[in-house]
C-alpha positions as CSV (number, residue, x, y, z in Angstrom):
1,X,17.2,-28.9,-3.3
2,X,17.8,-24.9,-3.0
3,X,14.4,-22.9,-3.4
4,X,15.0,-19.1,-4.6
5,X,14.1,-17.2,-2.4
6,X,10.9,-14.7,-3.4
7,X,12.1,-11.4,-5.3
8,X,10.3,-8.5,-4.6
9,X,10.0,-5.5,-6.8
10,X,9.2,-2.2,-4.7
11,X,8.4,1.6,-6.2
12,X,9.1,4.2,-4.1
13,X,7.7,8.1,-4.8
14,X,9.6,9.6,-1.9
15,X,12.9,9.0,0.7
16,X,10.1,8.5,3.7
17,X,8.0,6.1,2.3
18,X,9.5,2.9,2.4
19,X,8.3,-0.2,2.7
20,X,9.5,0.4,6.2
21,X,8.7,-2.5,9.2
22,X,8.6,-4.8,5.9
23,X,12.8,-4.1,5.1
24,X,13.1,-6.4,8.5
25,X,10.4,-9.5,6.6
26,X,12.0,-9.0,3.4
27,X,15.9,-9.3,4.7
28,X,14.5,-12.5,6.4
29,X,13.4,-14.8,3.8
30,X,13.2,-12.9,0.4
31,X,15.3,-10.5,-1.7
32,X,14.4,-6.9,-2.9
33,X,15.1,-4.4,-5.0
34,X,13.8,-0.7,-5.1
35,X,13.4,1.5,-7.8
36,X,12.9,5.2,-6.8
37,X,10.9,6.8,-9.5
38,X,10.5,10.5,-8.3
39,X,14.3,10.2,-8.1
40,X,14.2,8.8,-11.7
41,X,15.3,5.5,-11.6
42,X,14.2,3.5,-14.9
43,X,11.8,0.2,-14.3
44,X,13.7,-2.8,-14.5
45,X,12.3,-5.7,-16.5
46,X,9.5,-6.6,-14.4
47,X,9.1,-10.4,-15.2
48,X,12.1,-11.1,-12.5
49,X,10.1,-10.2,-9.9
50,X,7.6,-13.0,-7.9
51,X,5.6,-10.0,-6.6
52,X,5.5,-6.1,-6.7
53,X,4.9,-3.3,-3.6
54,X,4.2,-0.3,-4.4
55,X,4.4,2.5,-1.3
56,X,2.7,6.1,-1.1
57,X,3.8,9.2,-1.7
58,X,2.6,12.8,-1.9
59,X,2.0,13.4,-5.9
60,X,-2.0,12.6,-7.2
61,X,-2.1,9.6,-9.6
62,X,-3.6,12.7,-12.3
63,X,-0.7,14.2,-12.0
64,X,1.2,13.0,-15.4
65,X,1.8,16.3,-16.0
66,X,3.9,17.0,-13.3
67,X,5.3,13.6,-12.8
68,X,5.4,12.2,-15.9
69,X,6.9,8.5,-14.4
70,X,3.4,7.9,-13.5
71,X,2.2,6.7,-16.7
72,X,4.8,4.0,-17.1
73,X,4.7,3.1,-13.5
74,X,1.0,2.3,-14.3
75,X,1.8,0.7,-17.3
76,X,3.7,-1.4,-15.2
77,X,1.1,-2.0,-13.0
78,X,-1.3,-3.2,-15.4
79,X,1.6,-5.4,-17.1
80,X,2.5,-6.9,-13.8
81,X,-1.2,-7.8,-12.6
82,X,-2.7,-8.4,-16.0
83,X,-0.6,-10.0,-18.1
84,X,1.7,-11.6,-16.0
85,X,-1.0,-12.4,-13.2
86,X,1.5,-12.5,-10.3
87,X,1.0,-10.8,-6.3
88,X,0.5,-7.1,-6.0
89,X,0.6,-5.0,-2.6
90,X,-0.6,-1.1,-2.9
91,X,-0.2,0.8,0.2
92,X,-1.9,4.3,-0.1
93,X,-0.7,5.7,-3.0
94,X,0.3,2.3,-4.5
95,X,-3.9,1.7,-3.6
96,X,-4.9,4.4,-5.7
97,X,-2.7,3.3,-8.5
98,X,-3.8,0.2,-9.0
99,X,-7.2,1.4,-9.2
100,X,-5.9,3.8,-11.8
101,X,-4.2,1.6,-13.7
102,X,-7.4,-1.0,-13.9
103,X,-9.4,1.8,-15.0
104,X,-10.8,2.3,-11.7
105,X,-11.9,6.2,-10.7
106,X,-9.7,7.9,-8.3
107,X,-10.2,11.7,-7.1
108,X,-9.8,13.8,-3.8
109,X,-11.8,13.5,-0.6
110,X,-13.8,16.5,1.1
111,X,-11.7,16.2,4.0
112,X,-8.8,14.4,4.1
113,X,-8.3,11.6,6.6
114,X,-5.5,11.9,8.7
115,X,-4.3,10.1,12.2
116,X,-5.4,6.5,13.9
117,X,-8.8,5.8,12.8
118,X,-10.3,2.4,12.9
119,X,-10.8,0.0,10.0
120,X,-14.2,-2.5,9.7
121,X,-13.6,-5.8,7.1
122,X,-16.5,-6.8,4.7
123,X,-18.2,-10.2,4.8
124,X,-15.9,-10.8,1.8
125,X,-12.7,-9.3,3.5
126,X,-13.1,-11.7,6.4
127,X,-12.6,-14.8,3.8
128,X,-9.8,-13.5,2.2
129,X,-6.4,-15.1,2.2
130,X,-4.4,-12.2,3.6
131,X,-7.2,-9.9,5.3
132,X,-9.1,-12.3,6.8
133,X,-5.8,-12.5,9.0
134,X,-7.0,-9.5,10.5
135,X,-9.5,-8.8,13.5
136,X,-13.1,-7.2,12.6
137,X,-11.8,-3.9,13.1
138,X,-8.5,-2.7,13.8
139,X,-6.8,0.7,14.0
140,X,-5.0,1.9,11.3
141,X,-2.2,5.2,10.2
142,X,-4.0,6.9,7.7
143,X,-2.6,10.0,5.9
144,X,-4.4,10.8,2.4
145,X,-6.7,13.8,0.7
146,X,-7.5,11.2,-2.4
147,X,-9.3,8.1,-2.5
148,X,-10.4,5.3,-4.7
149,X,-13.9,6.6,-6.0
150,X,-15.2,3.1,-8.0
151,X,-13.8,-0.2,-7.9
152,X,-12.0,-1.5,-11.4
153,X,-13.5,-4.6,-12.9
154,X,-13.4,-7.8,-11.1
155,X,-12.9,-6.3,-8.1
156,X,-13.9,-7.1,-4.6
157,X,-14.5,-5.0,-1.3
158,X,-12.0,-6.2,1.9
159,X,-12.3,-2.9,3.9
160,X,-13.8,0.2,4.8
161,X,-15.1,2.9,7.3
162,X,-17.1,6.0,6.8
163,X,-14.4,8.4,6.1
164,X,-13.1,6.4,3.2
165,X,-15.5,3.2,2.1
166,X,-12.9,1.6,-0.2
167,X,-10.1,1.0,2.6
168,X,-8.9,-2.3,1.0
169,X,-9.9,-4.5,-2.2
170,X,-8.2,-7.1,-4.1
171,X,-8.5,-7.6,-7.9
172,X,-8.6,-10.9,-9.3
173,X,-6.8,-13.5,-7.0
174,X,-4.0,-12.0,-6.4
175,X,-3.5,-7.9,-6.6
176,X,-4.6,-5.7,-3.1
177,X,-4.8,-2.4,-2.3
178,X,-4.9,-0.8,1.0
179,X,-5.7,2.9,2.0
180,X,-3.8,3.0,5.5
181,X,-0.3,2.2,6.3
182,X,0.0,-1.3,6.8
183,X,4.5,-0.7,6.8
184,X,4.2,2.1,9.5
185,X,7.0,1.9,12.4
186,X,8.2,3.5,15.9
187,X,9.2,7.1,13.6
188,X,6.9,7.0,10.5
189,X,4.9,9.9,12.2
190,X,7.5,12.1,12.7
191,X,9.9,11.7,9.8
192,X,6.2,12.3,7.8
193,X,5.3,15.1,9.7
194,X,8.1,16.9,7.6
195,X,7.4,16.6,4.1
196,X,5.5,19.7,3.6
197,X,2.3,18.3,1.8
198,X,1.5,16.1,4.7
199,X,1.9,18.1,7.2
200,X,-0.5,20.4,5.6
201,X,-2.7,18.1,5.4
202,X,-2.6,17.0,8.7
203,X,-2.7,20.9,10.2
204,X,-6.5,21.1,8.5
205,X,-7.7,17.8,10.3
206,X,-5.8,18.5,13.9
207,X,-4.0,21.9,13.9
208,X,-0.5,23.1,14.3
209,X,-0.3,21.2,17.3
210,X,-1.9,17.8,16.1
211,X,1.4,16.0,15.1
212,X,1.8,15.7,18.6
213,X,-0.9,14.0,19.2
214,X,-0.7,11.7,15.8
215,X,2.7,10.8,17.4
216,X,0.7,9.6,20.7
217,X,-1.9,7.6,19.7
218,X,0.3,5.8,16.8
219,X,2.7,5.1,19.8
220,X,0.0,3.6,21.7
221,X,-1.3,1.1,18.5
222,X,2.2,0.0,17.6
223,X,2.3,-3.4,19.0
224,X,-1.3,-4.1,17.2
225,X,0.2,-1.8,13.9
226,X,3.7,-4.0,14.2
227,X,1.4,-7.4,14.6
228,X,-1.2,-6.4,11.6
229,X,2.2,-6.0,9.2
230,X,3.4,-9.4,10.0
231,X,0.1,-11.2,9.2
232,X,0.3,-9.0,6.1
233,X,3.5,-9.7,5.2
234,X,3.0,-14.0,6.2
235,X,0.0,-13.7,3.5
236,X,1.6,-11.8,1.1
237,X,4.7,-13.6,1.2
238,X,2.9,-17.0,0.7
239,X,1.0,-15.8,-1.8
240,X,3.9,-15.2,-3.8
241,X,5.4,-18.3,-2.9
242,X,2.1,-20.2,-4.2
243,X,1.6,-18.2,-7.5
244,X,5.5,-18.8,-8.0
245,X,4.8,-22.2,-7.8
246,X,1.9,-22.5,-10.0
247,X,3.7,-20.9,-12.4
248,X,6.8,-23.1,-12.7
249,X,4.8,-26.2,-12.5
């Protein structure tokens, strides 16, 4: 008996953020479609899908005005993990909209955190099905000036470090967010370091010389970067198997 193989569903805000060292994963054992909403593309009827990603950009979830696709893509959100109940993955911005979207509070940082910094998991992170994967502490890309500010309901803590407490939570049993890049790759740094709004922001943490160094240390974590993705991935992926499963039954 042929099993389907997963379907993923990811939103995309900008050419550079992809799901990146996840295409390789995905090709393997899954199939995936993208929908590019800053480029206008319409959501697709999101009850195909076994699981949604959603990747980061450089647009503020507050920003309706200015990107008005922002209010059905967290309409979608909400559908996907509330109604339907089926595996979420947020990766920076795709963190912050979850938390939006569950009526979580989301607003800018005092200083924006930007380059490898080290991530810590809870007690409750350590038990989890996809982060307790992970080490104690691991180094992370981060690149953000927002952050989740409160938790939405039925919520739990994975991650965190002083910089940016709410590195990582899940909601429910099945919908994460993570601040940092889990999907970075050999030339994330530099194809980032030239969309203007992050390399702004990365000029007020390091200088006008500090991609250079970004680009240095991220090339000495890559192994342990390329390693953390693949648990990620295993968990995720499994998860969606599981909940796919559950729901056929």
């Amino acid at each position: 008996m042929n099993v389907r193989p997963i379907r993923f569903l990811v939103f995309q805000h900008l050419d550079a953020e992809h799901p990146g060292s996840f295409r390789e994963m995905m090709d393997a054992d899954g199939t995936w479609d993208v929908v590019r909403l800053d480029a206008g593309d319409s959501i697709p009827d999101i009850e195909q899908y076994d699981a949604l990603m959603v990747f980061g950009g450089p647009m503020n979830v507050w920003e309706e005005g200015l990107f008005p696709w922002l209010k059905q893509e967290k309409e979608a959100i909400r559908d996907f993990v509330l109604k339907l109940n089926r595996p979420y993955l947020g990766v920076c911005l795709g963190h912050q909209l979850l938390a939006a979207a569950l009526e979580g509070a989301v607003g800018k940082m005092a200083v924006p955190e930007v380059g490898v910094r080290t991530v810590k998991r809870t007690l409750a992170g350590a038990t989890d099905q996809i982060l307790g994967l992970l080490p104690d502490a691991f180094p992370t890309v981060q690149w953000h000036g927002a952050e989740v500010k409160s938790l939405p309901a039925n919520s739990v803590l994975l991650a965190t470090n002083e910089a940016c407490p709410v590195q990582a939570f899940r909601v429910g049993s099945f919908a994460y967010g993570v601040q940092y890049h889990v999907e970075v790759g050999p030339s994330t740094i530099s194809e980032w370091g030239n969309v203007p709004e992050y390399k702004h922001a990365l000029e007020l943490i390091a200088g006008q010389h500090g991609q250079n160094s970004f680009e240095r240390a991220a090339a000495e974590s890559m192994p342990l970067f390329l390693q953390s993705a693949r648990k990620i991935y295993r968990g995720f992926r499994e998860l969606a198997a599981r909940a796919r499963v559950s729901r056929v039954a």
